[in-house]
matplotlib code that plots the C-alpha trace (Angstrom):
import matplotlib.pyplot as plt

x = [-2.6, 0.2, 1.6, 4.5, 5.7, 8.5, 8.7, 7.5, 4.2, 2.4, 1.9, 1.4, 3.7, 2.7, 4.6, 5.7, 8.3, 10.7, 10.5, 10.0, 13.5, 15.6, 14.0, 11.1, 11.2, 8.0, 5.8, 4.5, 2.8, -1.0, -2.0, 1.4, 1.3, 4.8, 8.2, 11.2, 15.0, 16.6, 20.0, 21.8, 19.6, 19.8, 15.7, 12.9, 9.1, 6.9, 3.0, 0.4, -3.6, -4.5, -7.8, -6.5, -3.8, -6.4, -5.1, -7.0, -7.4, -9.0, -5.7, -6.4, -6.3, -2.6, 0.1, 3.8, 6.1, 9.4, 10.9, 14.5, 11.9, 8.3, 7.0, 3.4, 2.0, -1.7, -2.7, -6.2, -5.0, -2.6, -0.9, 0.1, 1.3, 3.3, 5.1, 5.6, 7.0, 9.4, 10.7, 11.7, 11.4, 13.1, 10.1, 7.6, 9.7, 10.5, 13.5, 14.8, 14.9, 17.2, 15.2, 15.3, 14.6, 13.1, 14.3, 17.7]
y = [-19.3, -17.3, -18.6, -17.3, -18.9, -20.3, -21.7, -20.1, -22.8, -20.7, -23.5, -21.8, -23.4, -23.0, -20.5, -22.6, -22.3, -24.5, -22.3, -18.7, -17.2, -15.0, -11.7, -12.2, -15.2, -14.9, -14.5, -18.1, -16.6, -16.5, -12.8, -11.8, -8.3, -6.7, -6.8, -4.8, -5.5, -3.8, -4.3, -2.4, -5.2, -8.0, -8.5, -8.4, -6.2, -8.3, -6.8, -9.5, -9.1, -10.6, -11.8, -13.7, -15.3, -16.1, -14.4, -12.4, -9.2, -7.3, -4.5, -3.8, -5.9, -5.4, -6.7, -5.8, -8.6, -8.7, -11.4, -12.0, -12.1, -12.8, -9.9, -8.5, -5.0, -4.1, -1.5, 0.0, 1.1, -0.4, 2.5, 3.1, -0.8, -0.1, 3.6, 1.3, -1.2, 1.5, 3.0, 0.1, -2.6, -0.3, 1.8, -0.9, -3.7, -3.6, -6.4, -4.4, -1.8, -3.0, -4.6, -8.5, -10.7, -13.9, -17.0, -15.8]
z = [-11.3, -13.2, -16.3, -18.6, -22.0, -22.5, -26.0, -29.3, -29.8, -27.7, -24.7, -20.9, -18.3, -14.9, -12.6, -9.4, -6.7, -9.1, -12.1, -10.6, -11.9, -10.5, -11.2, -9.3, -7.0, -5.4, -8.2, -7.5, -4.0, -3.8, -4.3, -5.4, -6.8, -6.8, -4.9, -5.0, -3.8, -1.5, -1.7, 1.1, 3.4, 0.8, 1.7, -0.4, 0.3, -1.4, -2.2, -1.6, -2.4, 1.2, 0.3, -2.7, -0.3, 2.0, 4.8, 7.6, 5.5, 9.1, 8.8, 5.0, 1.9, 0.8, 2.9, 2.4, 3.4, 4.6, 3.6, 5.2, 9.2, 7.6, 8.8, 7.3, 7.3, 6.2, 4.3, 3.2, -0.6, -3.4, -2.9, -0.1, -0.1, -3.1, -1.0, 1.7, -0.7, -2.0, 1.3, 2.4, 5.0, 8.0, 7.7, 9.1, 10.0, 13.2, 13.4, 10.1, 12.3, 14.7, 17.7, 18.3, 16.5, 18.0, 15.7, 15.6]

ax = plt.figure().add_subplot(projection="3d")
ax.plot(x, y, z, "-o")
ax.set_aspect("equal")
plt.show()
């Protein structure tokens, strides 16, 4: 579990979906690593340890998330999760990319 302080007595509070902030608002995920906004898509890629998250980890260990259609790519290496991560989510997801989308 992640923890941040809040207050000067030194006292760790939890990091959950109710208090994850604005800057990063899905640091509460299970294997969260990183995640970067993209703005011209308003969608977040979001790094995930897949192991840690307890997800089938059979494509590689990191997966990149897309957050605006839940879309996960695997990668082998940190990375290359984090280049994928930087070039953004029309790069590997495919409904980003302009084909349907299916819970439109």
């Amino acid at each position: 579990m992640r923890y941040r302080y809040e207050s000067f007595d030194g006292v760790p509070i939890p990091i959950t979906e109710a208090n994850a902030g604005n800057r990063k608002p899905h640091i509460w995920w299970a294997g969260y690593q990183t995640e970067r906004k993209h703005a011209t898509l308003g969608t977040y890629a979001v790094v995930v340890d897949a192991r840690e998250a307890g997800w089938d980890s059979a494509g590689g260990r990191w997966g990149i998330i897309c957050t605006r259609h839940d879309t996960i790519l695997n990668t082998t290496s940190l990375k290359l999760a984090r280049e994928f991560m930087r070039s953004g989510p029309t790069e590997w997801c495919d409904y980003c990319r302009g084909e349907e989308y299916p819970y439109a």
